[in-house]
TORFIKOL-494321 format. One record per atom (N, C-alpha, C): residue number from 1; residue in one letter; atom name; z, y, x. Coordinates in Angstrom, 3 decimals. Layout:
N
+-----+-----+------+----------+----------+----------+
:   n : res : atom :       zz :       yy :       xx :
+-----+-----+------+----------+----------+----------+
: NUM :   a :   CA :        Z :        Y :        X :
...
+-----+-----+------+----------+----------+----------+
This chain:
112
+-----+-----+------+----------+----------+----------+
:   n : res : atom :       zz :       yy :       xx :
+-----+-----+------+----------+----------+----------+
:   1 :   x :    N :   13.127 :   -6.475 :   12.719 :
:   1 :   x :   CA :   13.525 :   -6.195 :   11.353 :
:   1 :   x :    C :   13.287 :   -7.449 :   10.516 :
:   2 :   x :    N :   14.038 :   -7.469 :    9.758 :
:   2 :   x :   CA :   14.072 :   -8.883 :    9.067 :
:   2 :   x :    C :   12.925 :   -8.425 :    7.953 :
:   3 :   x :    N :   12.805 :   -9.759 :    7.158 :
:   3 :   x :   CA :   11.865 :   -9.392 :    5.903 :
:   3 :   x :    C :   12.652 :   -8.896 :    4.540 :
:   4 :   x :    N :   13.230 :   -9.294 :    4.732 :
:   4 :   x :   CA :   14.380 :   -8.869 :    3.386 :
:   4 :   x :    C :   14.623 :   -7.291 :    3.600 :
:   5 :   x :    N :   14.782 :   -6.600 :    4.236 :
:   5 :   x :   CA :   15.097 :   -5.404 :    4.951 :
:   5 :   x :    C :   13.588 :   -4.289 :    5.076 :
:   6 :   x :    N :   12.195 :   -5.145 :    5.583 :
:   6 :   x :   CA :   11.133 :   -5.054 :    5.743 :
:   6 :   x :    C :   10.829 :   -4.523 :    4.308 :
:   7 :   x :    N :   11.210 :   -5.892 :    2.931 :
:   7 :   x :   CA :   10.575 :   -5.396 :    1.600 :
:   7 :   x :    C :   11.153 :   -4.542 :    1.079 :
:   8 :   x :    N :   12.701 :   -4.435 :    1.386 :
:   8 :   x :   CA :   13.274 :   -3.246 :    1.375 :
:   8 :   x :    C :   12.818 :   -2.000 :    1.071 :
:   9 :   x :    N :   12.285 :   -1.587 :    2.815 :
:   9 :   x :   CA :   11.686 :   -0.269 :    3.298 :
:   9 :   x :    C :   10.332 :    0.139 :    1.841 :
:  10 :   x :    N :   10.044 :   -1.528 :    1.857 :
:  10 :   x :   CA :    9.095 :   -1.119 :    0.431 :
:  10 :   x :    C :    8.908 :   -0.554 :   -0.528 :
:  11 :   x :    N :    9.955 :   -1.083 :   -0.921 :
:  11 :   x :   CA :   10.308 :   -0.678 :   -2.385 :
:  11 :   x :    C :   10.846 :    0.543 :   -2.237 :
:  12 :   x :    N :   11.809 :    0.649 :   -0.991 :
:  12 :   x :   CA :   12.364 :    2.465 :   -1.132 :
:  12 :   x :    C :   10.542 :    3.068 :   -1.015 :
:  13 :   x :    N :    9.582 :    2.868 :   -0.593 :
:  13 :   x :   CA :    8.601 :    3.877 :   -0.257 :
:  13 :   x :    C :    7.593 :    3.626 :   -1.779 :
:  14 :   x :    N :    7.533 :    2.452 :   -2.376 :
:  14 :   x :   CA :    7.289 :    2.820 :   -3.928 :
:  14 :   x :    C :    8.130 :    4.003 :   -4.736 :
:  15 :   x :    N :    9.193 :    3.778 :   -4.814 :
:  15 :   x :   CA :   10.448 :    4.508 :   -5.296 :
:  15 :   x :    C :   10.081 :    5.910 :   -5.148 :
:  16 :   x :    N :    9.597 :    6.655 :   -3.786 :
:  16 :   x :   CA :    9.309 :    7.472 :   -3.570 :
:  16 :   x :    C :    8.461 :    8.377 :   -4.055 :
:  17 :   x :    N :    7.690 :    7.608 :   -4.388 :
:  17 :   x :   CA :    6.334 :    8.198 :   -5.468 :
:  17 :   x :    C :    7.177 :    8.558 :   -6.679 :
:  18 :   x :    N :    6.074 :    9.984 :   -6.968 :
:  18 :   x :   CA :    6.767 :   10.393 :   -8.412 :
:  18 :   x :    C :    5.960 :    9.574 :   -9.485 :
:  19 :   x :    N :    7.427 :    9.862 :  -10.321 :
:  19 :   x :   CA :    7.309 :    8.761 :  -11.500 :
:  19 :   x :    C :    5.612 :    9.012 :  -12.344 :
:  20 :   x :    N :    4.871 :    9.947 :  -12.730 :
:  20 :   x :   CA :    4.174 :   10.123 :  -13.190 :
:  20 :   x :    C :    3.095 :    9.469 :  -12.591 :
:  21 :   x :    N :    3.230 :    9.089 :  -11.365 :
:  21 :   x :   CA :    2.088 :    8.370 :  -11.048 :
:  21 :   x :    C :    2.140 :    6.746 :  -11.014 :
:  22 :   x :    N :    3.397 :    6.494 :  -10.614 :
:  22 :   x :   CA :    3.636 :    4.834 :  -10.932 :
:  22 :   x :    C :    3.661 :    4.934 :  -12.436 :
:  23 :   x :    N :    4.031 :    5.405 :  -12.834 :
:  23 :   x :   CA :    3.776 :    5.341 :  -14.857 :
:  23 :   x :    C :    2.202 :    5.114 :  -15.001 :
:  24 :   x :    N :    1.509 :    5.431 :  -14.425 :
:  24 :   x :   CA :   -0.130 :    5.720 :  -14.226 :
:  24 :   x :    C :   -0.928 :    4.446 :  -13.627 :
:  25 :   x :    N :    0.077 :    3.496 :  -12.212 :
:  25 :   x :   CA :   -0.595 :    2.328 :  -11.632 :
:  25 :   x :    C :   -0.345 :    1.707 :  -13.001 :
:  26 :   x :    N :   -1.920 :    0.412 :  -13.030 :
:  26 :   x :   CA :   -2.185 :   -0.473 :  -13.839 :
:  26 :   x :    C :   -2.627 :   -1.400 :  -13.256 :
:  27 :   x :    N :   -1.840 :   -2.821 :  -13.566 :
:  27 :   x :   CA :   -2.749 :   -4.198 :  -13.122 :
:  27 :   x :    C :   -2.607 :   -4.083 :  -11.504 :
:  28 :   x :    N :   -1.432 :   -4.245 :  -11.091 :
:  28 :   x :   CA :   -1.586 :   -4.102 :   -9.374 :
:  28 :   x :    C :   -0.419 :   -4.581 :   -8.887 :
:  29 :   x :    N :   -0.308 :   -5.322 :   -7.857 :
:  29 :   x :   CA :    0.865 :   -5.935 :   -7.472 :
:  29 :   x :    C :    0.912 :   -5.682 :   -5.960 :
:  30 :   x :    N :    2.193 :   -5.290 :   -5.385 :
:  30 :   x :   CA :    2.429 :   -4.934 :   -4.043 :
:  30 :   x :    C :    3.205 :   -6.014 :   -3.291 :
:  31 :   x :    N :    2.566 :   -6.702 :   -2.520 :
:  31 :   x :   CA :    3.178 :   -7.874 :   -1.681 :
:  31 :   x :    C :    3.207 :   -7.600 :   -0.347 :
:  32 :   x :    N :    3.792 :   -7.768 :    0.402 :
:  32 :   x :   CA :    4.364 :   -8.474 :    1.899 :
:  32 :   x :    C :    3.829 :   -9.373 :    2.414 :
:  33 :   x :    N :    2.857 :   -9.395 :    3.449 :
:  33 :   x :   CA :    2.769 :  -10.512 :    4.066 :
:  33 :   x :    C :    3.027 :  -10.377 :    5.941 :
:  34 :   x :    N :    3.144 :  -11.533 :    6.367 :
:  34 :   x :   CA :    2.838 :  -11.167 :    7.915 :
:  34 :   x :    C :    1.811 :  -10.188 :    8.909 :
:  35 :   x :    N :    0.789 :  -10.738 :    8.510 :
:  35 :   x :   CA :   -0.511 :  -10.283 :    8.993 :
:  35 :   x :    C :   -2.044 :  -10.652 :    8.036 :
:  36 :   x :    N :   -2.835 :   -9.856 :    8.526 :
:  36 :   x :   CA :   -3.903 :   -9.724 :    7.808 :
:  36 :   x :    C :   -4.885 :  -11.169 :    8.575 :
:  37 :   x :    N :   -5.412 :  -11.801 :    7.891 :
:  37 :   x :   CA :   -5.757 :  -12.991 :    9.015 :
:  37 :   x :    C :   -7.272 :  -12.779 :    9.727 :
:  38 :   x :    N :   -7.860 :  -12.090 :    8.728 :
:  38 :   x :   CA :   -9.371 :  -11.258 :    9.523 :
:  38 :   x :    C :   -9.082 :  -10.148 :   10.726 :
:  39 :   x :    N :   -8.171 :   -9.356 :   10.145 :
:  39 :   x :   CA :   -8.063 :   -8.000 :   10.900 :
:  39 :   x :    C :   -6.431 :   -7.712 :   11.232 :
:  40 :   x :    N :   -6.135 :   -9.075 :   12.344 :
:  40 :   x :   CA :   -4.364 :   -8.603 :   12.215 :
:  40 :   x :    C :   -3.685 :   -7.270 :   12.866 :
:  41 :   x :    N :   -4.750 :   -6.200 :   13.611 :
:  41 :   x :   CA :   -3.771 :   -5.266 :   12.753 :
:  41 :   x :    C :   -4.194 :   -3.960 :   12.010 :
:  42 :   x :    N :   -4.613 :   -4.547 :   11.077 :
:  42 :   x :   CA :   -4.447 :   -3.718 :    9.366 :
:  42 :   x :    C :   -2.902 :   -3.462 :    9.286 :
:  43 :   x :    N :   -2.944 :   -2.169 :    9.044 :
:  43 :   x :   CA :   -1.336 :   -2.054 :    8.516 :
:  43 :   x :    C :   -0.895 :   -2.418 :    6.810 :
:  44 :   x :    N :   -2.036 :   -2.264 :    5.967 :
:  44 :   x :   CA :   -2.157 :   -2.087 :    4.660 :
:  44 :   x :    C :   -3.546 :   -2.742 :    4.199 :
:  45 :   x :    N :   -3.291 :   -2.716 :    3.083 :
:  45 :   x :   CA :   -5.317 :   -3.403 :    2.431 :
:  45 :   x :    C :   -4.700 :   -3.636 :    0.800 :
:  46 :   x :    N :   -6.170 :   -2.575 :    0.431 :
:  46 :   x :   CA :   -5.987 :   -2.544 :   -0.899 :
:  46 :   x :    C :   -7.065 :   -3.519 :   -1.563 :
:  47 :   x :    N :   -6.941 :   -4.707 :   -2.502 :
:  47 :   x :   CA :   -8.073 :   -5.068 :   -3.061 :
:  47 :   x :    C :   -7.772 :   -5.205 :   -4.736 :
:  48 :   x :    N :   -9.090 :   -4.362 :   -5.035 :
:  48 :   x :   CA :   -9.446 :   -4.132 :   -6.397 :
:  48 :   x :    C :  -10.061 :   -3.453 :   -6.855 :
:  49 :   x :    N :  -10.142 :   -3.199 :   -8.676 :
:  49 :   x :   CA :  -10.917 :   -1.754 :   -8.971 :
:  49 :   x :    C :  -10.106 :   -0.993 :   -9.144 :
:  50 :   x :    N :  -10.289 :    0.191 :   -8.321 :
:  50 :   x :   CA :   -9.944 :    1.064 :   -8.840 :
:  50 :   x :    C :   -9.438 :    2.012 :  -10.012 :
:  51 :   x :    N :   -8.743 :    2.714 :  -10.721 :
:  51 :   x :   CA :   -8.493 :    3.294 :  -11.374 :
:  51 :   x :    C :   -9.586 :    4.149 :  -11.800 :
:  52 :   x :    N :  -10.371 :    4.831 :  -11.634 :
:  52 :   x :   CA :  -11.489 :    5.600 :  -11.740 :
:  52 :   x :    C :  -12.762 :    4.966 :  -11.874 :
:  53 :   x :    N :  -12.363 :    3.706 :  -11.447 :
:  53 :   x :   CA :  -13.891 :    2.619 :  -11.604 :
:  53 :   x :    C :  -13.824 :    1.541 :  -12.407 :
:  54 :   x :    N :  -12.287 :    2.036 :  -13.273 :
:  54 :   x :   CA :  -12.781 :    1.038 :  -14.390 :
:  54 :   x :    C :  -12.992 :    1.229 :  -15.303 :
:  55 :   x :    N :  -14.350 :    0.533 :  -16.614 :
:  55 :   x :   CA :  -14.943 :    1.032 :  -17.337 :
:  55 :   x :    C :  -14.244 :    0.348 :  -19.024 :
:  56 :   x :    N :  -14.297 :    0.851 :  -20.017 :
:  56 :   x :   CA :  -13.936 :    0.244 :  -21.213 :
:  56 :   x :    C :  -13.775 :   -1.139 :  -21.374 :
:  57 :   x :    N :  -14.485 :   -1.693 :  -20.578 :
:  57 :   x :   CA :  -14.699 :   -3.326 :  -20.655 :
:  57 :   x :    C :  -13.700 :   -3.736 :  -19.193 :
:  58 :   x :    N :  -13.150 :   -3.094 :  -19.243 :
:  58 :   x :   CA :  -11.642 :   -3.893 :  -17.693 :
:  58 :   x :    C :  -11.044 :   -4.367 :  -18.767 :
:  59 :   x :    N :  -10.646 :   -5.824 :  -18.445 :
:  59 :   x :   CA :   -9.642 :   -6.601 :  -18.915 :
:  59 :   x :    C :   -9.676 :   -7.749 :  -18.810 :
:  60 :   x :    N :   -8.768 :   -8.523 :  -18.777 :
:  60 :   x :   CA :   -8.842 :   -9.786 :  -18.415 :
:  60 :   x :    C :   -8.979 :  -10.591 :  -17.350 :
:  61 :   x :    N :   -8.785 :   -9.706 :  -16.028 :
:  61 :   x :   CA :   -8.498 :   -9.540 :  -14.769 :
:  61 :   x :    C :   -7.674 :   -9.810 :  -14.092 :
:  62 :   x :    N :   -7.562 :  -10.842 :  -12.736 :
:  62 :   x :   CA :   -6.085 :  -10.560 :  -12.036 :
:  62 :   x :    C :   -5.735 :   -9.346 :  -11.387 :
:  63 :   x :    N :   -4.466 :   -9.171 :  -11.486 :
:  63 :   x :   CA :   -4.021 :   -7.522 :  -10.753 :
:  63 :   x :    C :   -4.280 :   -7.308 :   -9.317 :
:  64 :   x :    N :   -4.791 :   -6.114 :   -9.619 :
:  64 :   x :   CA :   -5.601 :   -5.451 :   -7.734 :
:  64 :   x :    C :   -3.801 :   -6.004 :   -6.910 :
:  65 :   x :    N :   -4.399 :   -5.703 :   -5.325 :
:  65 :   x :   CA :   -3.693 :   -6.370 :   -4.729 :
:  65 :   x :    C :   -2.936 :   -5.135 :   -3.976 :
:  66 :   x :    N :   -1.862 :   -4.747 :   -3.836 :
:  66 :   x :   CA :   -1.840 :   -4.421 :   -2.270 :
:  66 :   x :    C :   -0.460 :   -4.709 :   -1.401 :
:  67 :   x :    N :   -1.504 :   -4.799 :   -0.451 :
:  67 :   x :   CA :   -0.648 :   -6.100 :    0.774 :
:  67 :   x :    C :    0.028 :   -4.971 :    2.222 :
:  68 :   x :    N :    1.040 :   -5.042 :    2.192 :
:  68 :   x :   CA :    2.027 :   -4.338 :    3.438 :
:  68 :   x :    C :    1.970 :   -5.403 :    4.545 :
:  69 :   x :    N :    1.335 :   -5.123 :    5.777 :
:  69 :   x :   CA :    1.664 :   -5.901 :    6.399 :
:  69 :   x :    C :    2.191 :   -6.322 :    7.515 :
:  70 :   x :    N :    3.779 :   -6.663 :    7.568 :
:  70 :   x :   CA :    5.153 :   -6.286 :    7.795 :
:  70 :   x :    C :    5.233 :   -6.530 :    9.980 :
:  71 :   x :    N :    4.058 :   -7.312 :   10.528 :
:  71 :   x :   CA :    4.018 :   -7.550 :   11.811 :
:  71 :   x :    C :    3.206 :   -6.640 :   12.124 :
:  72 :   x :    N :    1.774 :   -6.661 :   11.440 :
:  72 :   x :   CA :    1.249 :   -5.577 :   11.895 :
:  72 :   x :    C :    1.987 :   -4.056 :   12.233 :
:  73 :   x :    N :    2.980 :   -3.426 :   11.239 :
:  73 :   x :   CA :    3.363 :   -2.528 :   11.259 :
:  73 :   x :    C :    4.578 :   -2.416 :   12.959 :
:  74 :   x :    N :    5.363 :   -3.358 :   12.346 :
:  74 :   x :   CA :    6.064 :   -4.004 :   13.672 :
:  74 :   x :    C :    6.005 :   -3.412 :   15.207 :
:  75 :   x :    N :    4.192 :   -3.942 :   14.970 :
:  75 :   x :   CA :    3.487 :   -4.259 :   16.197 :
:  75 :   x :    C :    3.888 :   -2.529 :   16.822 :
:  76 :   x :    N :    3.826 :   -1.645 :   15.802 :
:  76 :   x :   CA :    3.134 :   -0.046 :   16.242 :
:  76 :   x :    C :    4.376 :    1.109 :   16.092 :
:  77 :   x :    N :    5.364 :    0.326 :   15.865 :
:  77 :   x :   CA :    6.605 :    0.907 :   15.743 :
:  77 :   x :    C :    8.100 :    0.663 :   17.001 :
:  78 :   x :    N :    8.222 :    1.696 :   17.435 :
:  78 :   x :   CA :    9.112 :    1.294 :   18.354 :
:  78 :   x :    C :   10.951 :    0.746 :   17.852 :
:  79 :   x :    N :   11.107 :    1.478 :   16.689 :
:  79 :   x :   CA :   12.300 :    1.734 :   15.993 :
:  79 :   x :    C :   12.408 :    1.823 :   14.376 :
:  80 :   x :    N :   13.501 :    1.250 :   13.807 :
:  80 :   x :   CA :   13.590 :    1.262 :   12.396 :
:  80 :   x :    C :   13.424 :    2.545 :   11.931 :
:  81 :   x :    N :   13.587 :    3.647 :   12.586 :
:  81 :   x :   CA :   12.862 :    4.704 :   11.632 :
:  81 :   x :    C :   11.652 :    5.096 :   11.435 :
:  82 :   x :    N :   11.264 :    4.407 :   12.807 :
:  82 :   x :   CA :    9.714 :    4.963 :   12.537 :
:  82 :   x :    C :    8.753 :    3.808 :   12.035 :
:  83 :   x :    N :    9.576 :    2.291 :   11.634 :
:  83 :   x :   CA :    9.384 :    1.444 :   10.461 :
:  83 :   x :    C :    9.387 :    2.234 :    9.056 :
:  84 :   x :    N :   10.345 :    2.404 :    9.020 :
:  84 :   x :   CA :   10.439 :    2.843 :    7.327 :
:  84 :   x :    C :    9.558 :    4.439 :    7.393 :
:  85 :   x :    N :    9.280 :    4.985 :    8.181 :
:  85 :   x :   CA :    7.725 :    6.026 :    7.706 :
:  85 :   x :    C :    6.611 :    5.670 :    8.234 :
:  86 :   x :    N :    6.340 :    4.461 :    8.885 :
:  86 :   x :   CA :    5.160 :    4.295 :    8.863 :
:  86 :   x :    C :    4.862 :    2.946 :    7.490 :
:  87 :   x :    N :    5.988 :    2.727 :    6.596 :
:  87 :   x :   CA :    6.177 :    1.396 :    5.922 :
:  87 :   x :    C :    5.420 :    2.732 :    4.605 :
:  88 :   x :    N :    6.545 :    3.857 :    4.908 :
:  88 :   x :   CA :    5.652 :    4.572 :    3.676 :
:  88 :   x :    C :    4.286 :    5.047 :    3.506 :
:  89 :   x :    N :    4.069 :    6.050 :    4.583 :
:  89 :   x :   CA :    2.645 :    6.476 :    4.694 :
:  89 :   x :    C :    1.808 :    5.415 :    4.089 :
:  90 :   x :    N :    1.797 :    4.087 :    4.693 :
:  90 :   x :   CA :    0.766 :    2.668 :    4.466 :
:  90 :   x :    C :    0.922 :    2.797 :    3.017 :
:  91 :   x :    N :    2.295 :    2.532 :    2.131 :
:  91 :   x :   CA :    2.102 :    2.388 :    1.072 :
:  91 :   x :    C :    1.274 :    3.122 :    0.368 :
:  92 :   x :    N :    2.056 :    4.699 :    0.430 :
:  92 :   x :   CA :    1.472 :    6.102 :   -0.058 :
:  92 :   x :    C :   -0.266 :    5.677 :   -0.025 :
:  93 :   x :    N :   -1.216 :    5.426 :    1.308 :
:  93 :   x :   CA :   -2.026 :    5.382 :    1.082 :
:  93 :   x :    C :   -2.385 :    4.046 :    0.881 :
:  94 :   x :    N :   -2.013 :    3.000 :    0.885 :
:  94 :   x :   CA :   -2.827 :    1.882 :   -0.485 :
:  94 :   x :    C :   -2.745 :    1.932 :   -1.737 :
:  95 :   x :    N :   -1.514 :    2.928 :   -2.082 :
:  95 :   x :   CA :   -1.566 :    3.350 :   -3.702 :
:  95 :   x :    C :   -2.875 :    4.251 :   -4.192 :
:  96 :   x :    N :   -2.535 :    5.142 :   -3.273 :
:  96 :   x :   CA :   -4.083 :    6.370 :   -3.302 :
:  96 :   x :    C :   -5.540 :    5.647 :   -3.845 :
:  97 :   x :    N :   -5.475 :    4.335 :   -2.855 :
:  97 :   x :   CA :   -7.172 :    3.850 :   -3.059 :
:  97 :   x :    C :   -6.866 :    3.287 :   -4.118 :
:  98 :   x :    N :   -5.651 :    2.720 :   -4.877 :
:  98 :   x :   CA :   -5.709 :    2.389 :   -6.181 :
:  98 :   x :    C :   -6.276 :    3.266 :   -7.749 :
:  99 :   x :    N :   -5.687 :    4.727 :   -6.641 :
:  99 :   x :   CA :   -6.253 :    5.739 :   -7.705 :
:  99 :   x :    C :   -7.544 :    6.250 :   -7.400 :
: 100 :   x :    N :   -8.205 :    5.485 :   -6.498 :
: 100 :   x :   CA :   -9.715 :    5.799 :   -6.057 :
: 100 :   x :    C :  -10.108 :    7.305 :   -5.298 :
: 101 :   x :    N :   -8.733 :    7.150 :   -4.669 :
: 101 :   x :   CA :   -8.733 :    8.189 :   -3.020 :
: 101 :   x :    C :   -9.423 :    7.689 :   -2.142 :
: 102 :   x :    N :  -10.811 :    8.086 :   -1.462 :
: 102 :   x :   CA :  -10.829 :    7.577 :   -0.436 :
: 102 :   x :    C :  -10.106 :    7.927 :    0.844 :
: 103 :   x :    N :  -10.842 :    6.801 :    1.758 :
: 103 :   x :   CA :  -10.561 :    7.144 :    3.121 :
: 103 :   x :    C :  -10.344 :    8.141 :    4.277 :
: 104 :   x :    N :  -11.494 :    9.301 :    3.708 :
: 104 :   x :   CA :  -11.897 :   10.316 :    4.380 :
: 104 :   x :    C :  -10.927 :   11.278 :    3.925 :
: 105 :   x :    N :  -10.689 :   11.284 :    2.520 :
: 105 :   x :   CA :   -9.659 :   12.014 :    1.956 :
: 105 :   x :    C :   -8.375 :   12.010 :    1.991 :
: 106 :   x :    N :   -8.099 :   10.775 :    2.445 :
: 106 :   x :   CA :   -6.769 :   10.461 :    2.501 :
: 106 :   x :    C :   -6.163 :   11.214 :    4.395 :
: 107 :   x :    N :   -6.964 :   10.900 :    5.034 :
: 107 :   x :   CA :   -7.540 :   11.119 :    6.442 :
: 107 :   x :    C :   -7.090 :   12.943 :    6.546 :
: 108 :   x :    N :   -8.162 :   13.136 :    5.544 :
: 108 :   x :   CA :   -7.809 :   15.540 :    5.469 :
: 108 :   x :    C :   -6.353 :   15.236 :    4.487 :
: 109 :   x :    N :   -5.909 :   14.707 :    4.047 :
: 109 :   x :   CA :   -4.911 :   15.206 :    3.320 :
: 109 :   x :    C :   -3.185 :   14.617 :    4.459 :
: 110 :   x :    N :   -3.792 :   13.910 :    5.697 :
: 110 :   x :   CA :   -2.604 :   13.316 :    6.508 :
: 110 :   x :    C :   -2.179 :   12.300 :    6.457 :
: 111 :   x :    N :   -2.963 :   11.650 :    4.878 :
: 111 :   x :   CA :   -2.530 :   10.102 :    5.367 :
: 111 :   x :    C :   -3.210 :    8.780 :    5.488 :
: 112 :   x :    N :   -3.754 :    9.342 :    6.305 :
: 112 :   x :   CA :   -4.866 :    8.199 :    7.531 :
: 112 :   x :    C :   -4.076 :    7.541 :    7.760 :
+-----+-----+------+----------+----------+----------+
């Protein structure tokens, strides 16, 4: 899968989310990269504060991060369809920890 096609699958799996909650992300930017260079295969990685952990005094901050990461996913997918739902799930849950979902929760709710 190409990358153009890859950020694609992205943006359709932002898109996906209802509007009330992307109306809701603050300060966060969703990028593409190859691989994770500590842990190459992370499918996803969220870095920042949280939504729930930030206090009156947030500001002035660069925007939390979250990173898709387009080989890793690759790696675990046999076929473009099961690219573009495993492109979402990842998103779905690096948005979550933006809203200060954890892990465990994300895990009982299916999207581990």
């Amino acid at each position: 899968m190409t990358r153009r096609r890859f950020e694609e699958a992205v943006a359709d799996a932002l898109d996906s989310i209802p509007p009330q909650l992307t109306a809701a992300m603050d300060n966060v930017v969703v990028l593409v990269e190859e691989r994770n260079p500590e842990e190459p295969e992370l499918l996803g990685l969220y870095e920042g504060i949280a939504l729930t952990e930030r206090m009156s005094d947030y500001g002035g901050v660069l925007p939390d991060r979250i990173t898709i990461y387009q080989d890793a996913i690759l790696d675990v997918c046999d076929d473009v369809d099961e690219v573009v739902h495993e492109v979402a799930v990842t998103v779905v849950h690096e948005v979550a920890h933006h809203f200060g979902i954890d892990e465990e929760t994300l895990h009982e709710l299916g999207w581990g």
